[in-house]
C-alpha positions in Angstrom: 0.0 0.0 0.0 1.3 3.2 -0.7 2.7 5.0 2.0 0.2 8.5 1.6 -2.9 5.9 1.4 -1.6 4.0 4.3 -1.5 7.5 6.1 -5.1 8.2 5.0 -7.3 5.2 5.0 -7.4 5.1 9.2 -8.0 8.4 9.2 -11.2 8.1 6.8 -11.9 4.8 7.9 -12.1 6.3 11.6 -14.1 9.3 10.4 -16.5 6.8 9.1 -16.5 4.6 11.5 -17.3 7.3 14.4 -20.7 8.4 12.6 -21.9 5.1 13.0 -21.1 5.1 16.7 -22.0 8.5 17.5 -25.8 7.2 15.9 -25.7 4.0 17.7 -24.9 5.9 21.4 -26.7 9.4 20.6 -28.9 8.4 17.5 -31.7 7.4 20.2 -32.4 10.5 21.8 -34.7 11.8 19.2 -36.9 8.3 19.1 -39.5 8.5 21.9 -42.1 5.9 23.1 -39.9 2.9 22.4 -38.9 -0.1 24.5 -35.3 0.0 25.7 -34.7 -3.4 24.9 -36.0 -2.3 21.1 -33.1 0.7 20.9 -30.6 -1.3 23.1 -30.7 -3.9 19.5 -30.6 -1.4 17.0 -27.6 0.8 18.6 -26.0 -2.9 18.5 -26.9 -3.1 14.9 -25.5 0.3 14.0 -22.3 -0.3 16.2 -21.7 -3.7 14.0 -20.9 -1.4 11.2 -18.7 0.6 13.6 -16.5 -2.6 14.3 -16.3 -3.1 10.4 -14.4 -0.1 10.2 -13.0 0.9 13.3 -11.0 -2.5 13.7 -9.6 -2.5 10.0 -8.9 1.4 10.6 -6.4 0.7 14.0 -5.0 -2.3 11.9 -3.6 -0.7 8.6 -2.7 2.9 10.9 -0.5 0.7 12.4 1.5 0.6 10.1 1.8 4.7 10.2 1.2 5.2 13.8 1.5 4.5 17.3 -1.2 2.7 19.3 -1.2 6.1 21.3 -1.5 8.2 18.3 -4.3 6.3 16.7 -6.3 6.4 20.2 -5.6 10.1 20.0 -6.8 10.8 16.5 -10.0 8.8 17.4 -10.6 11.0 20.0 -10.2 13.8 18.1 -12.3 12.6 15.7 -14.6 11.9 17.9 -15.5 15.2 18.8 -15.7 16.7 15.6 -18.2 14.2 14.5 -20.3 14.4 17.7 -20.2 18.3 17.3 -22.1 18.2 14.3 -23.7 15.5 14.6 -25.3 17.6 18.1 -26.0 20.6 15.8 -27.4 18.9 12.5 -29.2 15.8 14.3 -30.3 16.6 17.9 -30.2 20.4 17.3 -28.2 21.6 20.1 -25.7 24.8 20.4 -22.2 24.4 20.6 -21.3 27.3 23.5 -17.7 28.2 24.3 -17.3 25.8 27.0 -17.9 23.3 24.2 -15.4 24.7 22.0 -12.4 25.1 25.1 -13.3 21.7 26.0 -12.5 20.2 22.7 -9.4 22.6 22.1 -8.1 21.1 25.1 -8.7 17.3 23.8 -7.0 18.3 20.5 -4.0 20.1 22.4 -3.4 17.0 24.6 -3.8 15.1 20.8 -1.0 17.2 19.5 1.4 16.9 22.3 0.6 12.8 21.8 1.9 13.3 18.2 4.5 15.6 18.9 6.4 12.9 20.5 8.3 13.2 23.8 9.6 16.1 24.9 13.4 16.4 25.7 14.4 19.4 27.7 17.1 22.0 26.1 20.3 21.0 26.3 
């Protein structure tokens, strides 16, 4: 595989991956006057699909990246997805506290990729 599409393919293969999950856990919240047992199934059925990608994702990005850095990007991901999945789906605001909270995930993402620190010489 070449080494750009090797680079790539987690990172759409997670993107993908996370909308199906964000709909299995969140996709719910909008159905009303169901059984739980009745959304319990279907989240499982959606999160199948999930699996499909998110295992082959972690398996081919580690050929890129570190188990850390994978975990890191997924979290990042993650967010994104979920924060407009909130806005387009369920409808809700992003505020500020929103938007700190996740520029603090994606900070702690960075220094994950940034590697470890050495102190000056």
């Amino acid at each position: 595989m070449p080494a750009l599409w090797t680079a790539t393919l987690p990172v759409l293969l997670l993107v993908a991956s996370n909308v199906f999950m964000t709909f299995a856990w969140y996709g719910h919240l909008k159905v009303e006057h169901r059984p739980l047992w009745i959304i319990v199934l279907v989240s499982w059925g959606i999160a199948f699909f999930e699996y499909w990608l998110a295992v082959p994702a972690n398996r081919i990005g580690r050929l890129v990246y570190e188990p850390a850095e994978l975990k890191a990007m997924q979290e990042v991901i993650t967010l994104a997805v979920f924060a407009v999945f909130s806005v387009a789906y369920l409808g809700e605001k992003l505020t500020l506290n929103h938007g700190v909270g996740f520029a603090l995930i994606a900070l702690g993402a960075w220094f994950v990729f940034k590697g470890p620190l050495q102190p000056p010489l």
